[in-house]
C-alpha positions as CSV (number, residue, x, y, z in Angstrom):
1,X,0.0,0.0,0.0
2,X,2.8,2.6,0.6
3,X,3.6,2.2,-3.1
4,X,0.9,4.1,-4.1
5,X,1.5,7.3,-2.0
6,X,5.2,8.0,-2.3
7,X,4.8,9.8,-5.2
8,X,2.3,12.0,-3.8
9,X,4.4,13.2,-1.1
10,X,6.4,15.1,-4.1
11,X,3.3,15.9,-6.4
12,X,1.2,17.6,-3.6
13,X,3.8,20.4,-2.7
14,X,4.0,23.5,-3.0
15,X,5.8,23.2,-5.9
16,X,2.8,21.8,-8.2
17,X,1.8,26.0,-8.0
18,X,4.6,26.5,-10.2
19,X,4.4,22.6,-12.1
20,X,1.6,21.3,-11.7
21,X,-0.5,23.7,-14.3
22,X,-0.1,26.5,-16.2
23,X,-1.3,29.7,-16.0
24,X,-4.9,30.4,-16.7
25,X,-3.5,32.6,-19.4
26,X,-1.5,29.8,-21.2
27,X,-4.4,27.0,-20.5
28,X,-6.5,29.4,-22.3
29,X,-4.2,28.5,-25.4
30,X,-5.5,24.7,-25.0
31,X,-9.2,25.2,-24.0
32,X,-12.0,25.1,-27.0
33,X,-14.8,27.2,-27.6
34,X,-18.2,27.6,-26.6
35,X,-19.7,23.9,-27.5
36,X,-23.1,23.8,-25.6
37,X,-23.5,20.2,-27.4
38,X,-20.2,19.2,-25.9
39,X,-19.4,17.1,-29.4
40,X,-16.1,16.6,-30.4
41,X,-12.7,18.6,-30.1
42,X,-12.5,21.8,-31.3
43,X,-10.0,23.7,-33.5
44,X,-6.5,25.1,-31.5
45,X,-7.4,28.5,-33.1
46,X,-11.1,28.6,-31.5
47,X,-9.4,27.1,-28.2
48,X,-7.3,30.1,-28.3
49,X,-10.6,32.1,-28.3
50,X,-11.4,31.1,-24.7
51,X,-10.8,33.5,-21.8
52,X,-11.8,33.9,-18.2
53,X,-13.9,35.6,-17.6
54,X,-16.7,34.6,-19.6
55,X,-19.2,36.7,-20.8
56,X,-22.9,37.2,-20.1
57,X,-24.0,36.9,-16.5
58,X,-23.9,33.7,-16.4
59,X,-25.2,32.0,-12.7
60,X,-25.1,28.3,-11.9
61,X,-26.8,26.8,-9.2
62,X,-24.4,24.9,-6.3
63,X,-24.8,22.2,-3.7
64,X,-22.6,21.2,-1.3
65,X,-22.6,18.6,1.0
66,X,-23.3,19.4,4.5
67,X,-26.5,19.8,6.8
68,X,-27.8,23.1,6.9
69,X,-29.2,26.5,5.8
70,X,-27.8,28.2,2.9
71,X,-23.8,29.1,3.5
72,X,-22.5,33.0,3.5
73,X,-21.0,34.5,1.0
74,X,-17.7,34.9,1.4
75,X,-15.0,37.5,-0.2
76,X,-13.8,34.8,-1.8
77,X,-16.9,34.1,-3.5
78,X,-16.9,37.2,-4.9
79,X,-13.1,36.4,-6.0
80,X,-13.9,33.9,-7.8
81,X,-17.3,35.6,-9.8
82,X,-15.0,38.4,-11.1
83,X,-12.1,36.1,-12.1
84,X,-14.6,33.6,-14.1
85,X,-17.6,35.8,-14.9
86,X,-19.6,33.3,-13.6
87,X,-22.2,33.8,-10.6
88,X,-22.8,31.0,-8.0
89,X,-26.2,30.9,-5.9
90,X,-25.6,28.3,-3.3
91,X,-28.5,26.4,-2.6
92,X,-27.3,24.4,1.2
93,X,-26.6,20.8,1.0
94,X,-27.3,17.5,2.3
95,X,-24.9,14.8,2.7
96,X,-25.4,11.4,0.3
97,X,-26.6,9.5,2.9
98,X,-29.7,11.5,3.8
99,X,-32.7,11.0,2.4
100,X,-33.2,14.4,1.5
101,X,-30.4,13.5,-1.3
102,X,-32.7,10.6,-2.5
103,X,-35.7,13.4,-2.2
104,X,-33.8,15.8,-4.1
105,X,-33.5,13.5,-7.0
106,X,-36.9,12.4,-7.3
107,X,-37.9,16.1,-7.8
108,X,-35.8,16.8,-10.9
109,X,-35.1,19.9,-9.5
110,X,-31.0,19.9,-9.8
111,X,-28.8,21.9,-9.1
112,X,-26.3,22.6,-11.9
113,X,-23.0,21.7,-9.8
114,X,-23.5,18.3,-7.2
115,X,-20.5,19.0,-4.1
116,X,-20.4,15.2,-2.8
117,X,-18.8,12.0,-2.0
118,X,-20.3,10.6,-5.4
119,X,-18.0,6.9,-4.2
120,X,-21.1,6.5,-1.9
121,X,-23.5,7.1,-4.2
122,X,-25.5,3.9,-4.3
123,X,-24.6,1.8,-7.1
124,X,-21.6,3.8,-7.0
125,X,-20.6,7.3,-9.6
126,X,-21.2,4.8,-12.6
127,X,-24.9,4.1,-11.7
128,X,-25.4,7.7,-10.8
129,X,-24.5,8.5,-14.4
130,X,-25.8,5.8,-16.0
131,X,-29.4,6.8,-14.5
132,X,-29.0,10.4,-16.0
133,X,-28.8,12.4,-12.4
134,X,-24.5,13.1,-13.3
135,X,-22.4,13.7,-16.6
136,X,-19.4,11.3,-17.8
137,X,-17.1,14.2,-17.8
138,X,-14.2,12.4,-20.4
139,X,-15.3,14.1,-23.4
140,X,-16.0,17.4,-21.7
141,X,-12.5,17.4,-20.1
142,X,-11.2,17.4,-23.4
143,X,-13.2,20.2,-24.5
144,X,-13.6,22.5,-21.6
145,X,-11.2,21.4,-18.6
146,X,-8.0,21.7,-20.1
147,X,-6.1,22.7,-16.7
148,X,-7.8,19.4,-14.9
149,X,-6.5,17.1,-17.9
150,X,-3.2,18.3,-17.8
151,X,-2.6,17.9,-13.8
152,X,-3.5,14.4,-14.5
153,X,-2.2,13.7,-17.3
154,X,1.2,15.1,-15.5
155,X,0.3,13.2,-12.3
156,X,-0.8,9.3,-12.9
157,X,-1.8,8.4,-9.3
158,X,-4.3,10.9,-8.9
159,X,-5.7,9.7,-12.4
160,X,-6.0,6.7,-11.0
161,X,-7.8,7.6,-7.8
162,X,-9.9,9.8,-9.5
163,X,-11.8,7.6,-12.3
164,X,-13.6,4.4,-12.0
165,X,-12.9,0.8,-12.9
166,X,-13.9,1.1,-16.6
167,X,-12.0,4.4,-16.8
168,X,-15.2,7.2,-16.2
169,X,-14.2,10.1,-14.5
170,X,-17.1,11.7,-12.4
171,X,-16.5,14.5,-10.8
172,X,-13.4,17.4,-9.8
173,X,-11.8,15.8,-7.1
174,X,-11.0,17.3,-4.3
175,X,-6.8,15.9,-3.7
176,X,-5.3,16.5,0.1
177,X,-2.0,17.5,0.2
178,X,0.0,15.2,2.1
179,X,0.4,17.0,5.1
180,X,-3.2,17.3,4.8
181,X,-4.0,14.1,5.3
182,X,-3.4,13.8,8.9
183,X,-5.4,16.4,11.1
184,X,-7.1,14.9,13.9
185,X,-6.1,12.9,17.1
186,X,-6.0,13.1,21.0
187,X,-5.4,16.4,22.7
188,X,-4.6,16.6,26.5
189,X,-4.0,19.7,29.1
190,X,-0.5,19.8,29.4
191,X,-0.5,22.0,32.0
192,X,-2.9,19.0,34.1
193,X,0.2,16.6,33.3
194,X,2.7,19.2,34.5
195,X,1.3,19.5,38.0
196,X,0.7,16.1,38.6
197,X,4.3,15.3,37.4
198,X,3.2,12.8,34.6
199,X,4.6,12.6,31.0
200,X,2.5,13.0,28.1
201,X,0.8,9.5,27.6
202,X,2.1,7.3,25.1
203,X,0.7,3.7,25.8
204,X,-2.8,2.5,26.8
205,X,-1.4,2.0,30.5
206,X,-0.2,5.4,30.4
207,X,-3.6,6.9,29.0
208,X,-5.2,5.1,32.2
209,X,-2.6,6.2,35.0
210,X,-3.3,9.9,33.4
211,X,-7.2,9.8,33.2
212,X,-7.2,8.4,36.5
213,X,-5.5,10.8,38.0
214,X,-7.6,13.7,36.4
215,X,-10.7,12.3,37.9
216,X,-8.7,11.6,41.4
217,X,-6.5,14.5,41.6
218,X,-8.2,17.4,38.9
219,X,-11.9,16.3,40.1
220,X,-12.4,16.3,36.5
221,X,-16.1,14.5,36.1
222,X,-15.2,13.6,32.5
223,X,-11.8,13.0,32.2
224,X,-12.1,12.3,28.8
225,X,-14.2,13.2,26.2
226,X,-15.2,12.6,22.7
227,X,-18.2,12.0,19.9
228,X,-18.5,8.7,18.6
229,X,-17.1,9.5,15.6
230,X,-13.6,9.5,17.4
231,X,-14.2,5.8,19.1
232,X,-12.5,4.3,15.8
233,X,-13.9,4.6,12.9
234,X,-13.1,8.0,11.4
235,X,-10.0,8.0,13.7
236,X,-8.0,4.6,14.9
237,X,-8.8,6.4,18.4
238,X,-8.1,3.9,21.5
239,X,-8.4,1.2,19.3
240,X,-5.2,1.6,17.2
241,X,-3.4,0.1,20.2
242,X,-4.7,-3.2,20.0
243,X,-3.8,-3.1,15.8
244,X,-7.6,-2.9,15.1
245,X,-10.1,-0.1,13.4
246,X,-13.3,-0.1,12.9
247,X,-14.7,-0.4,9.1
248,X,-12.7,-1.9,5.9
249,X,-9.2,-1.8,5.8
250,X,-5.9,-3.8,4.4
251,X,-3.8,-6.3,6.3
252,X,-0.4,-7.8,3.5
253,X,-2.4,-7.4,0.6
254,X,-6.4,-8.7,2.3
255,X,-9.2,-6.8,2.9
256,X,-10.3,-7.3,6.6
257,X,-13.2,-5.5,8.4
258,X,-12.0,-4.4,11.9
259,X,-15.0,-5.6,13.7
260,X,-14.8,-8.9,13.3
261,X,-10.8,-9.1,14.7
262,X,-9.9,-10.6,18.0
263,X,-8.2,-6.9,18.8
264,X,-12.0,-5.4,18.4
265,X,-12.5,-6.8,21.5
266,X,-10.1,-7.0,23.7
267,X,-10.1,-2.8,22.8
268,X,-14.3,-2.9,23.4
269,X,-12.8,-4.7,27.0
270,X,-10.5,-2.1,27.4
271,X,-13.1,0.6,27.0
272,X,-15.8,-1.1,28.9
273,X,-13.5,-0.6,32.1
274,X,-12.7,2.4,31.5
275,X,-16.4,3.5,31.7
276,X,-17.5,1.6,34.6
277,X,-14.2,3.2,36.3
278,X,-15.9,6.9,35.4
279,X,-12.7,7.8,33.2
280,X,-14.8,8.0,29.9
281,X,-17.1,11.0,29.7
282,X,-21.2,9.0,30.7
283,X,-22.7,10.9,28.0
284,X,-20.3,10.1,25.0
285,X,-22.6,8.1,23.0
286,X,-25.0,11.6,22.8
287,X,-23.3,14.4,23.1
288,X,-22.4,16.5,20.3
289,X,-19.0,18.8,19.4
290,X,-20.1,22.1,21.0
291,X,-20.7,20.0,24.7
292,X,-17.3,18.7,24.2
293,X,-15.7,22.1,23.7
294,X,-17.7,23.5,26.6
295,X,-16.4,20.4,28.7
296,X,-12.9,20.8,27.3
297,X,-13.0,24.4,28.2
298,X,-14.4,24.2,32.1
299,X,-12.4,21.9,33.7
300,X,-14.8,19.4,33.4
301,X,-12.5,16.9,31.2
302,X,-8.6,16.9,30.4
303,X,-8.5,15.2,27.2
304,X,-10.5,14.0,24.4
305,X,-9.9,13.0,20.1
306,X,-10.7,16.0,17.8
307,X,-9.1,18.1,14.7
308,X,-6.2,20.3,14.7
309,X,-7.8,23.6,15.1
310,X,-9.3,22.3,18.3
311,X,-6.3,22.5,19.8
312,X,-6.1,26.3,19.0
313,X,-9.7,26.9,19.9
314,X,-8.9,25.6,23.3
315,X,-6.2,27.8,24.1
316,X,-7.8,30.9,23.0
317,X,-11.1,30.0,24.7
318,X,-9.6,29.5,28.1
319,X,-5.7,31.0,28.4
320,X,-6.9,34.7,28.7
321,X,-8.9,33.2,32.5
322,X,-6.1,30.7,33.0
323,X,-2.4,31.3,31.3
324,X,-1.1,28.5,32.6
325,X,-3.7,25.9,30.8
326,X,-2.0,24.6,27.6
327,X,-3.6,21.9,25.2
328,X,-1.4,19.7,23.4
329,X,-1.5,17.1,21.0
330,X,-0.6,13.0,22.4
331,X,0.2,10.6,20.3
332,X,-2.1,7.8,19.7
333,X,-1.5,5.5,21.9
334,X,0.4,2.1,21.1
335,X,0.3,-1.4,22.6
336,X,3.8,-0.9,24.5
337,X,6.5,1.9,25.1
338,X,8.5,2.8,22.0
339,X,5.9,1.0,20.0
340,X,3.8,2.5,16.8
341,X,0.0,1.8,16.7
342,X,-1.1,0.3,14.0
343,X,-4.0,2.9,13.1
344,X,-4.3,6.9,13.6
345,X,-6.2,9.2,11.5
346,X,-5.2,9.4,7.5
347,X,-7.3,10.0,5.2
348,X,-6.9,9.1,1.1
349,X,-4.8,11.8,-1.0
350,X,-8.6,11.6,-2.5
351,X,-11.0,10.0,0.2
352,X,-14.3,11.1,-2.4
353,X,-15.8,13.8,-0.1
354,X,-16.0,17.4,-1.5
355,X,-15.7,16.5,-5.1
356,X,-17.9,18.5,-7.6
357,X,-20.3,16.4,-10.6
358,X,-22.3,18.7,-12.6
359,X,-26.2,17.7,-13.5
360,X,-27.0,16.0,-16.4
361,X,-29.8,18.7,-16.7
362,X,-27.2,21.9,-16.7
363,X,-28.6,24.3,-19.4
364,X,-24.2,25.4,-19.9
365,X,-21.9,22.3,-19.3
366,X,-19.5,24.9,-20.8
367,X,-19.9,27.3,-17.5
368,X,-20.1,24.7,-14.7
369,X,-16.9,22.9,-16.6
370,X,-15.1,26.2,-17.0
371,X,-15.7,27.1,-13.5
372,X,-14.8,24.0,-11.6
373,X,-11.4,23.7,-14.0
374,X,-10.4,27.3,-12.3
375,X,-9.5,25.7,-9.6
376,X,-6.5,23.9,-11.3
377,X,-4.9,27.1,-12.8
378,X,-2.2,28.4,-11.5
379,X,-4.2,31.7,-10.1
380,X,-7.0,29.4,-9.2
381,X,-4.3,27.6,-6.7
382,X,-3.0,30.4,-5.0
383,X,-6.7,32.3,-5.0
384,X,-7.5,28.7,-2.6
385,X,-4.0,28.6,-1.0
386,X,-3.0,32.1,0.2
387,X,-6.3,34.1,-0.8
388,X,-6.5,37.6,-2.6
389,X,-3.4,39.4,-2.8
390,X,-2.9,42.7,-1.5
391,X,-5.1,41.5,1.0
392,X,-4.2,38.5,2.7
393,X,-0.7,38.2,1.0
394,X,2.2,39.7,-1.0
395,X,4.4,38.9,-2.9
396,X,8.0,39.3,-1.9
397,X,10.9,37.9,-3.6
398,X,8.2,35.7,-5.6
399,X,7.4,34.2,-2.6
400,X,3.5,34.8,-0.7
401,X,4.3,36.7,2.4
402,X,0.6,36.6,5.0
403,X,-0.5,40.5,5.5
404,X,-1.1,41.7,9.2
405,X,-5.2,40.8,8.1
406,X,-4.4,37.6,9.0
407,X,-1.5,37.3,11.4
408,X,-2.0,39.8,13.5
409,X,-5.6,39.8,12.4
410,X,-7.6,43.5,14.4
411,X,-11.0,41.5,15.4
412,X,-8.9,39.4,17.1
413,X,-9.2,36.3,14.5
414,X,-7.5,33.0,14.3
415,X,-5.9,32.6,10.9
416,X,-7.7,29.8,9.4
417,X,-10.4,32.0,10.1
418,X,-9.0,34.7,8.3
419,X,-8.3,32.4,5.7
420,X,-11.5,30.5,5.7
421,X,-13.4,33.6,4.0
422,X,-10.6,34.3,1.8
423,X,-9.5,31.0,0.3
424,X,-10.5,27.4,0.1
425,X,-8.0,25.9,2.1
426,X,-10.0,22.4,2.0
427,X,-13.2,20.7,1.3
428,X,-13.0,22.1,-2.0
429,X,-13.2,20.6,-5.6
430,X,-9.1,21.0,-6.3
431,X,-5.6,20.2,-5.3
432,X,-4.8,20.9,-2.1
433,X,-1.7,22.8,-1.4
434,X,0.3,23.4,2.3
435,X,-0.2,27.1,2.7
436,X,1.9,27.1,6.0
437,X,-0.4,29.2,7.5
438,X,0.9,30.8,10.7
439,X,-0.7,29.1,14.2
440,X,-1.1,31.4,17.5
441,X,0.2,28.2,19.1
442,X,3.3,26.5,18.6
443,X,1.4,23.4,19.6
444,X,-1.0,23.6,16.7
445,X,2.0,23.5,14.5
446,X,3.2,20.4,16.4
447,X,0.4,18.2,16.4
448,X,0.4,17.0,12.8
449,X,4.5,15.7,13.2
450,X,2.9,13.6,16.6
451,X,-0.1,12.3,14.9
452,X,1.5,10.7,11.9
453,X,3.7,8.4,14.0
454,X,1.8,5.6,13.4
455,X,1.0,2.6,10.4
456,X,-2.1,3.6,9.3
457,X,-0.4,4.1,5.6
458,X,0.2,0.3,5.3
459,X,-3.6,-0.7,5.8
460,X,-4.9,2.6,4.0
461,X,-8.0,1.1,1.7
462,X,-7.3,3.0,-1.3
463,X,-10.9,4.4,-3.1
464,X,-12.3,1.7,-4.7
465,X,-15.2,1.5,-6.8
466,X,-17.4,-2.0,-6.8
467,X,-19.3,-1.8,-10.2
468,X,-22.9,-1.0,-10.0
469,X,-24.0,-4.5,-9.3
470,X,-21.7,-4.8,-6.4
471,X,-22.4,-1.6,-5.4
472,X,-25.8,-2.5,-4.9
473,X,-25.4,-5.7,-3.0
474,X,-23.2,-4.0,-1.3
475,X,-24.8,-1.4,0.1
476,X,-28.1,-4.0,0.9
477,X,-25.7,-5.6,3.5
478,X,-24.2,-3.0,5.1
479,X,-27.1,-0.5,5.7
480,X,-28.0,-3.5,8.2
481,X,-24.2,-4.2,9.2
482,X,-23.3,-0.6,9.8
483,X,-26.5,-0.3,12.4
484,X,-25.4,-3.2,14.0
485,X,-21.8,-2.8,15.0
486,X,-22.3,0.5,16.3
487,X,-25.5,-0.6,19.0
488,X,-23.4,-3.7,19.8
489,X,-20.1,-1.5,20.5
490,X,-22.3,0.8,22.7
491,X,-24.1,-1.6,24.2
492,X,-20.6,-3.6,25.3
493,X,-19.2,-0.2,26.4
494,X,-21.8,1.4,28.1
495,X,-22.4,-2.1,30.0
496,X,-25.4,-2.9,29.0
497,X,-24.2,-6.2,27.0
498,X,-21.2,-8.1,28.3
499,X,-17.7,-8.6,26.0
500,X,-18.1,-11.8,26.7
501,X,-21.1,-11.9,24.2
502,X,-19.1,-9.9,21.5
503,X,-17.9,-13.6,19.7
504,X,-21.9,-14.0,19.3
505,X,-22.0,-10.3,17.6
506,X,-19.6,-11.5,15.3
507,X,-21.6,-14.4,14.4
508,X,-24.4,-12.2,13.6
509,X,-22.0,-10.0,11.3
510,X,-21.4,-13.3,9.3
511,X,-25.1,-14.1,9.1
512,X,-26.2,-10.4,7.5
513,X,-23.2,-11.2,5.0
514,X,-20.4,-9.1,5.7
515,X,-18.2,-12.3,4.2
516,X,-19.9,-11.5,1.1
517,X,-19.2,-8.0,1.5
518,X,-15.3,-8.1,2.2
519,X,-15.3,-10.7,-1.0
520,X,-16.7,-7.7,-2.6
521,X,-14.2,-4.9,-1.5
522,X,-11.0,-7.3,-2.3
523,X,-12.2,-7.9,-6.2
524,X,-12.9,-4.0,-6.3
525,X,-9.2,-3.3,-4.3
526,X,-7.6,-5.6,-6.3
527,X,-8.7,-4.1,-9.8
528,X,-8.1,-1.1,-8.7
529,X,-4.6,-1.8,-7.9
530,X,-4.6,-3.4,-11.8
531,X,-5.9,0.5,-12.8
């Protein structure tokens, strides 16, 4: 599995800004003209015709993918309308696996650009254009994405992640850097572990002599807390210790599922104790992020699982009461001292979310492909990395230089948040690059380097795509799998269900046909590796 990402840790740089893709102004040179039929390749003298921006008020109606009302504009919104003369009107979002996505495709009623993780699309991206909701974007990329075709033309294992089995492309990808790939794992007052003269954690004995003493010595009444999400599933959590995760994953080459391994529950065990001892927050399997910050923040717990910018939210929130408190990021924890765990929190170079298919019923392919393919100029990069310039950077010596706007930012702003209405630093159809954005926190800086040191890249599942038939059976047994791991692990954890009874759940697992299912991942894995 490493195979396939060494070559990213070179692509994804900073350098691609300067490599990766030309200019707008010279990709112009390669584009092709208005073709509202989308039929064939045009002439290089009519591809030299196109410029941004385009002409005519043209608006396009946009999607993304998360729960909620409609999202505010941004300066960078406006950025990007008078650099492409194309107007967005955001329209919210819902997530693929809400029915209101199945709701919003029976109406008809689509927007012109779908933000989305089409690789859970049932049936998977082929299906979703083969039933005429999603454009096969091949031809188009010839005619209208010239900047997109050239990065991966130039960079083969992002082609390869990008495009299904039989060679359809989807969707603009959204590509994590490779230090972007990592950003999430425990976090822990420092300044508790300083007073109590204990080291940072590194081992699950170590995490229990430290939580024990926060509830002993601190009174904390949670000393840790976290959302589900963080038990080991979206993050190895706890569980990386005992060389399990939860959901698929690759063991020398096999597709395994994490629940059904012997380390699933001897970590469920482990966790199980840990509750009944009152070290695990008693409302974990409810509670939702802004509780955990508010617990984080009031002394009420010492530690919990989260994302890098909680760590600087912390210290902002409670240092100007207390300038001695001081969140860190621990490592996750392995089985013994000087040992690696086997799982962390890495994500795919392209893990399918935030990637951008236009509606087969868009009245200008032209627009929604021209705009999306902005986003893999060379101005389109640095517009997403470092923002406007004159504003939020400079240039000096050729190299971006952050303005006082967003270091030493007057409302008192963090820089990601600075940067967040200036750029699209992630969750955006493109290549993500490393704008080195300055922290408030050295600790924020650090917690990236301590979180990687794990090997989670050896059983990385890369993004496979089962065809529609598999895709299909697929999905059938997991809806009923997924439902069931997570109220057994609860259950077993919470104490309402013994361990003891966990070889039973695995039983059960087998009978709603998860053998089936991890016959199905391995054929898709192992074509994919065949790509």
């Amino acid at each position: 599995m490493k195979r396939l990402h060494k070559p990213l840790a070179i692509l994804l740089g900073f350098t691609i800004l300067a490599a990766g893709c030309t200019s707008s102004k010279n990709a112009n040179d390669e584009s092709t003209p208005n073709n509202p039929a989308g039929n064939g390749p045009a002439s290089n003298e009519a591809a030299a015709a196109f410029a941004y921006p385009m002409k005519g008020g043209i608006e396009l109606t946009y999607m993304n993918e998360q729960l909620g009302g409609t999202p505010e504009r941004l300066p960078v919104d406006d950025e990007y309308e008078k650099r492409t003369g194309i107007a967005i009107k955001q329209l919210g979002g819902t997530p693929m696996t809400d029915q209101k996505f199945s709701l919003l495709l029976a109406s008809g009623d689509l927007p012109d650009i779908f933000l989305n993780t089409w690789l859970q699309y049932p049936g998977g991206p082929d299906k979703a254009v083969e039933q005429g909701y999603i454009l096969k974007l091949n031809d188009l990329m010839d005619q209208y994405a010239p900047n997109l075709k050239r990065t991966l033309q130039e960079n083969p294992e992002i082609d390869k992640m990008i495009k299904t089995d039989d060679g359809t492309y989807y969707a603009f990808p959204f590509i994590r850097s490779e230090a972007g790939r990592v950003y999430g794992g425990p976090i822990i007052r420092k300044d508790w572990l300083d007073e109590l003269k204990l080291s940072v954690p590194e081992t699950i004995d170590e995490w229990h002599t430290v939580l024990t003493a926060f509830k002993e010595k601190k009174k904390a009444a949670s000393p840790v807390t976290f959302r589900t999400m963080f038990l080991g599933e979206r993050t190895g959590g706890f569980a990386g210790a005992f060389g399990v995760m939860g959901n698929f994953y690759v063991n020398d080459g096999k597709v395994v599922y994490g629940y059904l391994e012997p380390g699933y529950k001897e970590y469920l065990k482990t966790m199980s104790q840990w509750y009944i001892e009152g070290l695990i927050d008693k409302d974990f399997a409810s509670i939702d992020s802004a509780t955990v910050d508010k617990k984080m923040t009031s002394n009420v717990s010492g530690a919990t699982i989260g994302w890098q910018y909680y760590i600087e939210k912390y210290n902002s929130a409670v240092q100007e009461a207390d300038p001695k408190a001081d969140f860190v990021a621990a490592p996750y924890p392995a089985a013994v001292k000087g040992g690696l765990p086997e799982f962390g929190q890495l994500d795919n170079a392209y893990a399918g979310t935030s990637s951008a298919a236009i509606s087969a019923t868009t009245k200008n392919i032209e627009a929604a492909m021209r705009w999306l393919d902005y986003a893999f100029t060379e101005e389109g990069k640095m517009l997403n990395t470092y923002g406007v310039e004159g504003t939020t950077y400079t240039l000096k010596d050729g190299k971006p230089a952050y303005t006082d706007l967003v270091v030493q930012n007057p409302d008192g702003l963090g820089s990601d948040q600075v940067m967040g209405k200036y750029s699209h630093g992630t969750n955006f159809p493109m290549i993500q690059q490393d704008n080195n954005l300055p922290a408030k926190y050295p600790a924020t800086t650090e917690s990236i380097g301590i979180w990687k040191r794990t090997n989670h890249e050896s059983h990385l599942l890369p993004p496979v795509t089962p065809t529609a038939e598999e895709a299909d059976e697929m999905s059938s047994i997991m809806n009923d799998i997924n439902a069931f791991v997570k109220e057994a692990e609860l259950k077993i954890i919470l104490g309402t269900d013994s361990v003891d009874n966990y070889d039973k759940y695995v039983q059960q697992m087998k009978d709603l046909g998860i053998e089936r299912a991890l016959e199905i991942q391995q054929a898709a894995y192992e074509r994919y590796l065949n790509r």
